[in-house]
N, C-alpha and C positions, 0 to 999 in steps of 0.2 A: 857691095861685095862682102863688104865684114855680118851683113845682117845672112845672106846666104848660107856661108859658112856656118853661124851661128843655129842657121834653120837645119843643116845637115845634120849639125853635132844632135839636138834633139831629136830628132829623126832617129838617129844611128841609137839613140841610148834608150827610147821609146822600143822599140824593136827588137836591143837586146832584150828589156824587160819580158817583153811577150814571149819572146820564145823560151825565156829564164820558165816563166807562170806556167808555160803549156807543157813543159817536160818534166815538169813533177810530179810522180806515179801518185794517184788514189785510189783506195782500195774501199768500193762498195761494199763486199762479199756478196754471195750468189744470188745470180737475174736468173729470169727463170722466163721464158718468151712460148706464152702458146700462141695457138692458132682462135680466133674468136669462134670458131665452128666448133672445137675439142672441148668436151664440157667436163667441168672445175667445179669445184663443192671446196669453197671456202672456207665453210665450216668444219668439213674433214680436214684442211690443212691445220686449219689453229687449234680442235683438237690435237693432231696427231703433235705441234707444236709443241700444248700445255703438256701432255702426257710425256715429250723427252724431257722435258722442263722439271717434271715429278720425279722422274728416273733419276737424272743428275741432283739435285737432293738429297733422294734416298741415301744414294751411292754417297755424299757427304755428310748424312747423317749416320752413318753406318761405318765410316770413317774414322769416325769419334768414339764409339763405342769398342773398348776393351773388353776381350772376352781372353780367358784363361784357362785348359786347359787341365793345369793345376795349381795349386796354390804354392806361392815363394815358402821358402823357410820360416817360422818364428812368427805363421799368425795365429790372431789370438781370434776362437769362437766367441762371438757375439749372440745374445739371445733375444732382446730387446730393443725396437716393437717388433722384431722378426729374430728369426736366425741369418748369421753376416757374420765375417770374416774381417777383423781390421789388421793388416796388415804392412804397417810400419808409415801413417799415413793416408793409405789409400784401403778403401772399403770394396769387399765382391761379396755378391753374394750366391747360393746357389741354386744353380738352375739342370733342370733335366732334361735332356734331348738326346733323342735317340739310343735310349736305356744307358746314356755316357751323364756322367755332372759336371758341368760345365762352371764357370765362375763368372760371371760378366758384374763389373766394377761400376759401383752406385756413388749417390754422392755422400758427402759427411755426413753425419750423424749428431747428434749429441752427446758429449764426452761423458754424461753418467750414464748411460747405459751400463749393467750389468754385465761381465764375462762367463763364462761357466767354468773358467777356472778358478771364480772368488765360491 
């Protein structure tokens, strides 16, 4: 009698397990089910793949880049090894587009570079 009991109690707590395991949502992301008659170019998929894969990139490479406009107050022309803008830390230099000048922000420099106000 007491081994019965004992075999239920397992029984019962086996079973919650299972149903605990089975009702936990996972998430694949997108199946995609053709038909084996409907014809598939694989290589068109993993291109068009790579290519959103460039796209998003870009788009955070493009992210990053600071363009300006105009320039803040109080910077100082730079002439050395280009013309550049230092500007309280942070370097632009200029660029042209669309008959407008634009400033898009480079990196450091070296601190003896010449100004054209010396």
């Amino acid at each position: 009698m007491f081994d019965l009991l004992r075999q239920k109690q397992v029984m019962l707590i086996l079973a919650v397990a299972v149903v605990a395991g089975v009702s936990v949502p996972i998430e694949a992301g997108q199946v995609v089910v053709r038909k084996s008659s409907e014809p598939f170019d694989a290589f068109a998929v993993r291109d068009q793949v790579l290519r959103e894969d460039e796209w998003r990139q870009a788009l955070r490479m493009q992210q990053q880049i600071n363009i300006l406009q105009s320039l803040p107050i109080g910077c100082i022309p730079m002439v050395r090894p280009y013309a550049y803008y230092s500007c309280g830390g942070n370097f632009f230099r200029p660029y042209q587009y669309q008959n407008k000048e634009l400033y898009i922000q480079i990196d450091p420099l070296d601190s003896e570079s010449p100004s054209l106000n010396k």
